[in-house]
C-alpha positions in Angstrom: 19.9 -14.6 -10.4 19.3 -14.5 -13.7 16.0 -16.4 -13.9 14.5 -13.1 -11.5 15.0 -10.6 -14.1 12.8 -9.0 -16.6 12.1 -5.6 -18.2 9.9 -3.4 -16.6 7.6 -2.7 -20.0 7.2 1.6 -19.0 5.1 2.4 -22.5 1.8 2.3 -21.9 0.9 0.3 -24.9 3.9 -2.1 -23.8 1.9 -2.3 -20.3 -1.2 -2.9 -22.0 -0.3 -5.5 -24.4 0.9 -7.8 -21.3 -2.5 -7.6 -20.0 -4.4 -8.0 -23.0 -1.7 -11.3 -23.8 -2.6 -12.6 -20.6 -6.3 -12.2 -20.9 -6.2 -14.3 -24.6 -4.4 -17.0 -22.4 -6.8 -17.2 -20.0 -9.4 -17.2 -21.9 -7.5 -19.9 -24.2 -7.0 -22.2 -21.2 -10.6 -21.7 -20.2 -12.0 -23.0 -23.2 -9.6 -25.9 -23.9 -10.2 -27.3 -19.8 -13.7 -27.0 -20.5 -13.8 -28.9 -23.7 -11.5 -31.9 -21.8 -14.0 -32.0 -19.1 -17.0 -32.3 -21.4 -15.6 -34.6 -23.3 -15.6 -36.8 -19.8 -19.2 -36.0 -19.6 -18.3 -33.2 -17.0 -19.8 -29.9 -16.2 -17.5 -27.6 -15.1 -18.5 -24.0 -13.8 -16.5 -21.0 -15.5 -14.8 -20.2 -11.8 -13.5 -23.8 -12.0 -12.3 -23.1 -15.6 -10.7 -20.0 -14.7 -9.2 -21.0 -11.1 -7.4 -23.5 -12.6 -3.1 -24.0 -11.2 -2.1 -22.7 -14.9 -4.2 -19.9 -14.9 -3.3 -19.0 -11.4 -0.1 -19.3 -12.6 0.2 -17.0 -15.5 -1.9 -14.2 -13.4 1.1 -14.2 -10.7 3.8 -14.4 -12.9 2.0 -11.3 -15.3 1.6 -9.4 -12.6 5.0 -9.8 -11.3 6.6 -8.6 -14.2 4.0 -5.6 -14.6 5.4 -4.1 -11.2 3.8 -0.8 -10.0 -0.4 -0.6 -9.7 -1.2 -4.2 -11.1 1.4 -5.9 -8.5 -0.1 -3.1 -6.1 -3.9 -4.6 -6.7 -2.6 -8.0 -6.2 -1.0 -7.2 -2.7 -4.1 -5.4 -1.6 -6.5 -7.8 -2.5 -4.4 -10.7 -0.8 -4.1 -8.5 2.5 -7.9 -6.8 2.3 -9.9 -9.6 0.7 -9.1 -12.4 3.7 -10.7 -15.6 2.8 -13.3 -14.0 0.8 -10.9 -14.7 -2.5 -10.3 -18.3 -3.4 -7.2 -20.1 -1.6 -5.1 -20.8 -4.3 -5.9 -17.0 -5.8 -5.2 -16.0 -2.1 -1.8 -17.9 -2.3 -0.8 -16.6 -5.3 -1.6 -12.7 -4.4 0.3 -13.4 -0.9 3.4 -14.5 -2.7 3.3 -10.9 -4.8 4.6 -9.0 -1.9 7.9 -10.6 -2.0 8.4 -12.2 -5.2 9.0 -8.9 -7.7 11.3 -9.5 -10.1 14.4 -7.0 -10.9 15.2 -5.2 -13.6 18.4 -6.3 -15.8 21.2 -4.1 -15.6 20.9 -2.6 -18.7 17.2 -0.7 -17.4 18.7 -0.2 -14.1 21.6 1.5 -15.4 19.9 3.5 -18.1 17.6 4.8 -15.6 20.4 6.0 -13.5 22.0 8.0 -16.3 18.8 9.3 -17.2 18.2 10.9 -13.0 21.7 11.4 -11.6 23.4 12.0 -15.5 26.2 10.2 -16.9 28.5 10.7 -13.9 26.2 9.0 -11.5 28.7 7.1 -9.6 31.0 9.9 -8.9 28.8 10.5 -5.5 29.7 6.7 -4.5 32.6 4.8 -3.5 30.4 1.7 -4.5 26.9 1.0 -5.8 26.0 -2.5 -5.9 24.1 -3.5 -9.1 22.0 -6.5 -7.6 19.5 -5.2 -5.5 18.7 -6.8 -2.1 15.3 -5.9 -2.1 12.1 -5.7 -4.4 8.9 -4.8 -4.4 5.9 -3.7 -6.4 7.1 -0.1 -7.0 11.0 -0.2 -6.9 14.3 -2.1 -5.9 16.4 -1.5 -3.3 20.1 -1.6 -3.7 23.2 -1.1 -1.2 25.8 2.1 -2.2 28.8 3.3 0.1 29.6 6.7 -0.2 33.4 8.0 0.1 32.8 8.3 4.0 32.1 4.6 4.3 28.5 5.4 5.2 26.2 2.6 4.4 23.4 3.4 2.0 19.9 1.5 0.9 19.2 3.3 -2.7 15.3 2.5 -3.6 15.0 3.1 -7.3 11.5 3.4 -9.1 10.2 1.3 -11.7 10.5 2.8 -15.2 6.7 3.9 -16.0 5.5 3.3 -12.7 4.2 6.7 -12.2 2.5 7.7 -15.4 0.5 4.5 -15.5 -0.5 3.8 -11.8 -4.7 4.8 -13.1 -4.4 2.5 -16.4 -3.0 -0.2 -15.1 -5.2 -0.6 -12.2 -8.1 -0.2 -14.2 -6.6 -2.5 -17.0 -6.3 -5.3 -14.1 -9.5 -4.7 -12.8 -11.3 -5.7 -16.2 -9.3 -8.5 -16.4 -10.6 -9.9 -12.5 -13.7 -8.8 -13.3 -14.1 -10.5 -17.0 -12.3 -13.7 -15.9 -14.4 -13.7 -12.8 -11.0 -14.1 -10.0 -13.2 -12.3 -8.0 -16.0 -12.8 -6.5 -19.2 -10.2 -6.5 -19.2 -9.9 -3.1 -15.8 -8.2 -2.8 -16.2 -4.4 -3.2 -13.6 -4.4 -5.5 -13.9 -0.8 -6.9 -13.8 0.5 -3.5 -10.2 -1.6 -2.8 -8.9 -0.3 -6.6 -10.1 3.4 -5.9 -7.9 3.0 -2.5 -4.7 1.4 -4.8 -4.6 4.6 -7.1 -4.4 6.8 -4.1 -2.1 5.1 -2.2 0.0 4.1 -5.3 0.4 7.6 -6.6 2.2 8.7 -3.0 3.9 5.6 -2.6 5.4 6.6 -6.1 6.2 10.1 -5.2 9.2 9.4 -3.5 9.8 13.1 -2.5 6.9 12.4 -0.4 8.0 9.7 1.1 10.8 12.0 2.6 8.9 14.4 4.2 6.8 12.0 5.6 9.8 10.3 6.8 10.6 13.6 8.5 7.7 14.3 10.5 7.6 10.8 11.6 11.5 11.6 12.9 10.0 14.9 14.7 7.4 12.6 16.1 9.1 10.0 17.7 12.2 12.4 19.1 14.7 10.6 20.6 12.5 7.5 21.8 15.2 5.0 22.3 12.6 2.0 21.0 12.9 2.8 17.3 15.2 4.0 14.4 13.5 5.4 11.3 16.5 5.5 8.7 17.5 9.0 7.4 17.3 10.5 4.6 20.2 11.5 2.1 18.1 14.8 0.8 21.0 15.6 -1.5 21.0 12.0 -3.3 17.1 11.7 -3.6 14.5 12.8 -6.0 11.0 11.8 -6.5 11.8 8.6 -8.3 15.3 7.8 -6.0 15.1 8.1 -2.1 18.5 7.5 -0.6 18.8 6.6 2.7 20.6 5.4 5.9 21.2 1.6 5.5 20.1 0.0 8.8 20.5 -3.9 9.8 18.0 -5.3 11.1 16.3 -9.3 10.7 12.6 -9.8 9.5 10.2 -9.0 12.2 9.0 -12.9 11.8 12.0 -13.7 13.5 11.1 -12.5 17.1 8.5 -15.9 17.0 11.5 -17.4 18.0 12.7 -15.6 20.8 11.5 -16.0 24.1 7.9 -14.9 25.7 9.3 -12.3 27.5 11.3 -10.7 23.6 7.9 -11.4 21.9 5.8 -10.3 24.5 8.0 -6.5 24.3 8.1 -6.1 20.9 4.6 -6.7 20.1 3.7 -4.2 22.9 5.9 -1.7 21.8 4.4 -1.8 17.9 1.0 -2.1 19.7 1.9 1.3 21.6 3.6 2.6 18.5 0.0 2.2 16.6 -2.2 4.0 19.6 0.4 7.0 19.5 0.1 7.2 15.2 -3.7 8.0 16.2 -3.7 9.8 19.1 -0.6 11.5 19.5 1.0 12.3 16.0 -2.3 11.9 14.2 -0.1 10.4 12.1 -0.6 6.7 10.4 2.3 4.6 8.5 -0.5 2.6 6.9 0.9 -0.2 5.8 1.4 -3.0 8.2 3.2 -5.4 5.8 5.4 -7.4 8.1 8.3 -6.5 5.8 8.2 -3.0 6.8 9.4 -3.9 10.3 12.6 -5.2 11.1 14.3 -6.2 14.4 17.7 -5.6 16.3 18.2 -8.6 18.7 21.6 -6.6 19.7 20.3 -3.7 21.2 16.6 -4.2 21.2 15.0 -1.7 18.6 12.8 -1.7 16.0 13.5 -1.1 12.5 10.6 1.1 10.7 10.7 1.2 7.0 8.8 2.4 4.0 6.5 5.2 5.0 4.7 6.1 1.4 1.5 5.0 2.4 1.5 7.9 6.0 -1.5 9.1 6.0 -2.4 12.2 8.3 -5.4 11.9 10.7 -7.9 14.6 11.2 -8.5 15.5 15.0 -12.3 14.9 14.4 -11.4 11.3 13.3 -8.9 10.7 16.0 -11.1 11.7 18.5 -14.0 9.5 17.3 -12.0 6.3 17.5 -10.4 7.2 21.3 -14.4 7.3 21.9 -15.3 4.3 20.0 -12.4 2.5 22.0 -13.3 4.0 25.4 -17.0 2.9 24.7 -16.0 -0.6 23.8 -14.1 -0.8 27.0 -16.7 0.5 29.1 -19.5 -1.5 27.1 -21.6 1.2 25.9 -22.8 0.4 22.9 -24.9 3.8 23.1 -21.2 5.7 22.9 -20.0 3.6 20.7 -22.7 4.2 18.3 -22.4 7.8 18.6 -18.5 7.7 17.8 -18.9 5.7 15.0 -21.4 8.4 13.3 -18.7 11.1 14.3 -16.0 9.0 12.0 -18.8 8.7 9.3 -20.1 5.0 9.1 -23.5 5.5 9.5 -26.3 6.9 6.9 -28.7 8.9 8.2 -31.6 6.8 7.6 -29.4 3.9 8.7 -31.5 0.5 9.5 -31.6 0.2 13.1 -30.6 -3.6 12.6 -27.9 -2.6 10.2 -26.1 -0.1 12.8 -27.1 -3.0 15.4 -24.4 -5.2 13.4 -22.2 -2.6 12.7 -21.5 -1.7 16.5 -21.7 -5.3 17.2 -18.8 -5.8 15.1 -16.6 -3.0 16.1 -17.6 -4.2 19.8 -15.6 -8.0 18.9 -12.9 -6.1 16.9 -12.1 -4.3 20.6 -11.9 -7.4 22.4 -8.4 -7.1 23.2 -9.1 -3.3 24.5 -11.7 -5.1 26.6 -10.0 -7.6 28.7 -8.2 -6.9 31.9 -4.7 -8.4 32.1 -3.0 -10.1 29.4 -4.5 -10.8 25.5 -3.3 -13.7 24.2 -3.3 -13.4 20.2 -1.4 -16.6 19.8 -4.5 -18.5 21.3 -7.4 -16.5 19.7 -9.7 -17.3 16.5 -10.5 -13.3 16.7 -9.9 -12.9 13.1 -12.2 -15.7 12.0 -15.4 -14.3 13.9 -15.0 -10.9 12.8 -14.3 -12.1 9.2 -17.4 -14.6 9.8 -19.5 -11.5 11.3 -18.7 -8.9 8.1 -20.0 -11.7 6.2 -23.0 -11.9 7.8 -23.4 -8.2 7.3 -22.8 -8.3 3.8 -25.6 -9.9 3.0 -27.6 -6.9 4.1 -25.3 -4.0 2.7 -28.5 -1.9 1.0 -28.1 0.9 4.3 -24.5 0.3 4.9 -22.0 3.1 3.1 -18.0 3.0 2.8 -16.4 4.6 5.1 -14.2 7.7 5.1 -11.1 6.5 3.3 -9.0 7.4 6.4 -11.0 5.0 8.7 -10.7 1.6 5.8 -7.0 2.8 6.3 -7.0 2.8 10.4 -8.8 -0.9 10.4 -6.2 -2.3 8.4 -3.3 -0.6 10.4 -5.1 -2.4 13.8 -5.7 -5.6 11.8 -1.9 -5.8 10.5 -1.1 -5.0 14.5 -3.4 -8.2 15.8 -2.0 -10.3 12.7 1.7 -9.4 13.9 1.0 -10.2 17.6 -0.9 -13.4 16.7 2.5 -14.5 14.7 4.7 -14.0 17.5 2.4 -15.6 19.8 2.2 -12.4 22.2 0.6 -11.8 24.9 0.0 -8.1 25.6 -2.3 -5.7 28.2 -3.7 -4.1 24.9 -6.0 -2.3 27.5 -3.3 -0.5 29.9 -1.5 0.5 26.5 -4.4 2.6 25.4 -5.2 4.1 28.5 -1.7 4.6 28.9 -1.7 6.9 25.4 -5.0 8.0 25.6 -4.1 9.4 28.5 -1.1 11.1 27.6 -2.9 12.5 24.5 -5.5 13.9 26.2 -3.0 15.4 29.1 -1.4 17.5 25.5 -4.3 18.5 24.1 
C-alpha cells in the first residue's frame, strides 16, 4: 500500500538531517507539554515530558523510515532491554521488527539497475515489485525464474552499509539527550553489539557462506530446510534464494500439545547442537526467523547474518556450566563461568556469589527431571528481577565476551519461544542427549 512507502534517505547528510529533525521535535513537544502542565500548577519530570504518546510516536515512525542501524538499535533494545525500558517505549521498539516500511518503486528499481545493469529482468520470468517482506536492513520480494523455480530476492537498503557506525551513534545521542533511556541500561555495550552485528547482517555475501556451513551442518536431518542459495543471482547487497512456504512459528500455539510439545523440542535440540556440535550459533532468535510446515512437519530456518562461530574453549565452558547446574555444583559452575570470561580476577566474592546464583535459576529447565513446563513458569521475571538486583552492585562485574551476551540471548529467545507455544519439554534429556553425542566426536 501506498501509505507503507517512503524513501530510504542513503546520503549521509540525508540520514542525518532525519535525526537531527526529529530531535528539534522532541525537544519542541517537550517544552510546549511542559509549559501546559505548569500552567495547571503541575510539575512534570523531563522523562514524563519526553515519554509522552506523540513523542513515542515520531521516534517509531523516524526510525522506521531510517531503516538499517537506527531501526537495528530499536530492535535490540526492545528484545535486550526487557522491562528495564519504559512500556510504551518498549511497545513502540517491539513493533520495529515488523513494521519497516518499503521503498517506492522508483528506489527499488533504480537500485536494481544499478547491481544487476539495465537488463536485470532478463534472468526472470517474473519479479514481483511489492515485496512480501521487510525488515530493518532490506525487503524481500518473490521472482520466478524461466524454470518455474520459486525465488525470495532480499534486496538491501540504499546506504545501509556505509552508514551502519553514524547512524548508530547519531541514535544513541538522541536516547541519550532525550533521556528514552534509562542510566541503568548499558546502552554502549548493546550499540557496540548493533555495529558488529549490523555490518555482517549487511554483507550479504556473508550471509551465503554462513548459510552453507549451516547446510553442511545439519546434512540431510529430515527436521529442517535451510533455503538455498542462488550463488549466481546474489551479491553482497542481493542474496537470492530458494522460496520456501512455511506459516509464522506463532502459529504452532494452536496446534495440539503433542505439535507444540515437538517443535519446541526440536528448536530446543537445534540450539544445544549450534553450541556443542557445529560450534555454530544463528544468533538471532526473532520469532520471524522460524517458520513452520504443518504438511510435512519441518521447520523453516531463515536469515542467518547474525551466525556467529563458537570457539571450542567457550563451547566447552558452557557444556560445564550446564553440567554443573544440573549436578548443583556451584563450585563447577563457578569455575566454568571464569573459563567463558565473566569473572575479574579480583572479583567480589558476593558479586561472583550473584553471578552463579543467577546462571544457577537461568538452568532451571536443565535442572528438572521430566517435563519443563514454560507455559506455566514466571522464569523470566526472576531472572530479570535477580540482574536487577545485581546491577545495583556492578563496580566488580565486567561484560562478557561478546560471544557469551550472544549465546544468552540465543537461550533466552529459545525459553521465550517455548513459553509462547505453551511447551512442555525434557530440556534435561535433550542436553544430555547432545552433550553426549558431542563429546562421543570429539
Amino acid at each position: 500500500m501506498k501509505n507503507n512507502e517512503a524513501k530510504v534517505p542513503s546520503g549521509r547528510l540525508s540520514r542525518l538531517s532525519k535525526m537531527g529533525g526529529l530531535a528539534s521535535r522532541l525537544a519542541g513537544n517537550v517544552l510546549f507539554e511542559g509549559a501546559k502542565q505548569l500552567s495547571k500548577g503541575q510539575s512534570p519530570k523531563l522523562q514524563q515530558l519526553v515519554m509522552t504518546p506523540s513523542n513515542i510516536g515520531h521516534v517509531a515512525e523516524k526510525l522506521s523510515q531510517l531503516r538499517g542501524a537506527a531501526m537495528k538499535v530499536g530492535q535490540m533494545l526492545s528484545m535486550d532491554a526487557g522491562d528495564l525500558v519504559a512500556p510504551e517505549l518498549a511497545e513502540v521498539l517491539a513493533k520495529l521488527r515488523s513494521d519497516a516500511k518499503v521503498m517506492p518503486h522508483k528506489q527499488l528499481t533504480t537500485l536494481l539497475v544499478q547491481q544487476w545493469g539495465t537488463d536485470w529482468l532478463a534472468p526472470f520470468a517474473q519479479f514481483e515489485l511489492r515485496p512480501f517482506a521487510a525488515a530493518s536492513i532490506g525487503q524481500v520480494h518473490v521472482a520466478y525464474l524461466d524454470t518455474g523455480e520459486k525465488l525470495a530476492v532480499k534486496i538491501q537498503y540504499p546506504g545501509v552499509r556505509d552508514s551502519i557506525d553514524s547512524d548508530i551513534d547519531n541514535v544513541a545521542t538522541l536516547l541519550k539527550v532525550s533521556r528514552l533511556i534509562p542510566a541503568n541500561v548499558k546502552l554502549d555495550t548493546l550499540l557496540a553489539e548493533a555495529k558488529a552485528q549490523l555490518h555482517n547482517e549487511a554483507d550479504y555475501h556473508f550471509e551465503a557462506e554462513q548459510i552453507t556451513l549451516y547446510q553442511q551442518h545439519l546434512g540431510d536431518d529430515p527436521t529442517f530446510i535451510v533455503p538455498k542459495v542462488y550463488q549466481q543471482l546474489s551479491n553482497d547487497s542481493i542474496l537470492c534464494m530458494q522460496f520456501v512456504a512455511g506459516t509464522p512459528i506463532e502459529s504452532v500455539a494452536q496446534a495440539s500439545q503433542e505439535v507444540r510439545n515437538l517443535v519446541a523440542s526440536r528448536l530446543m535440540e537445534l540450539c544445544f547442537r549450534e553450541l556443542f556440535e557445529f560450534k555454530l550459533l544463528q544468533s538471532d532468535p526473532n520469532f520471524a526467523n522460524f517458520q513452520y510446515q504443518a504438511d510435512s512437519q519441518k521447520i523453516v530456518l531463515l536469515d542467518f547474518g547474525a551466525t556467529r562461530t563458537i570457539s571450542d574453549t567457550l563451547s566447552q565452558g558452557y557444556m560445564q556450566l550446564m553440567l554443573g547446574a544440573i549436578a548443583q555444583d556451584k563450585q563447577q559452575m563457578a569455575m566454568a563461568a571464569q573459563q567463558i570470561g565473566f569473572f575479574q580476577d579480583a572479583i567480589d566474592p558476593q558479586q561472583k556469589q550473584l553471578i552463579i546464583d543467577i546462571f544457577y535459576l537461568a538452568c532451571e529447565p536443565l535442572r528438572a527431571q521430566g517435563d519443563y513446563h514454560f507455559g506455566n513458569s514466571d522464569l523470566a521475571k526472576r531472572i530479570t528481577k535477580a540482574g536487577k538486583a545485581m546491577s545495583t552492585q556492578q563496580n566488580e562485574w565486567h561484560t562478557p565476551p561478546t560471544d557469551a551476551i550472544f549465546i544468552h540471548r540465543k537461550l533466552a529467545g529459545m525459553y521465550l519461544l517455548a513459553a509462547k507455544l505453551n511447551a512442555k519439554i525434557n530440556v534435561n534429556q535433550l542436553f544430555l542427549k547432545v552433550s553426549s553425542q558431542s563429546k562421543h566426536n570429539c
